[in-house]
C-alpha angles and dihedrals in degrees: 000000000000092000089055088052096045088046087051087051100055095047091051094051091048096041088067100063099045121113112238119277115203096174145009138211140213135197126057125313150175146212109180118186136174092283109014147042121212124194138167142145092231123067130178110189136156114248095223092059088040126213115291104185111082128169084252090078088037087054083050091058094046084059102046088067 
């Protein structure tokens, strides 16, 4: 019982300091940049930035090998 508390407690702390998330996004996608690629299945994004990774990106990388 203590270790669900103290669970509660820790996503509530860090709830709080989240940006908002208005969607979210599955399936595989990339962000590639000078230095770094990102990837992930699951992507949390505000829909008034938009989403920047795509499988096109993803598709790039394949490529590149």
């Amino acid at each position: 019982m203590k270790n669900i508390l103290i669970l509660f407690a820790l996503l509530f702390a860090v709830s709080n300091c989240a940006k908002p998330v208005d969607s979210v996004s599955w399936g595989k996608k990339c962000i590639v940049t000078e230095d770094k690629v990102v990837y992930s299945y699951v992507w949390l994004y505000n829909k008034e930035s938009g989403l920047n990774a795509d499988r096109i990106q993803c598709k790039e990388i394949a490529d590149k090998k």
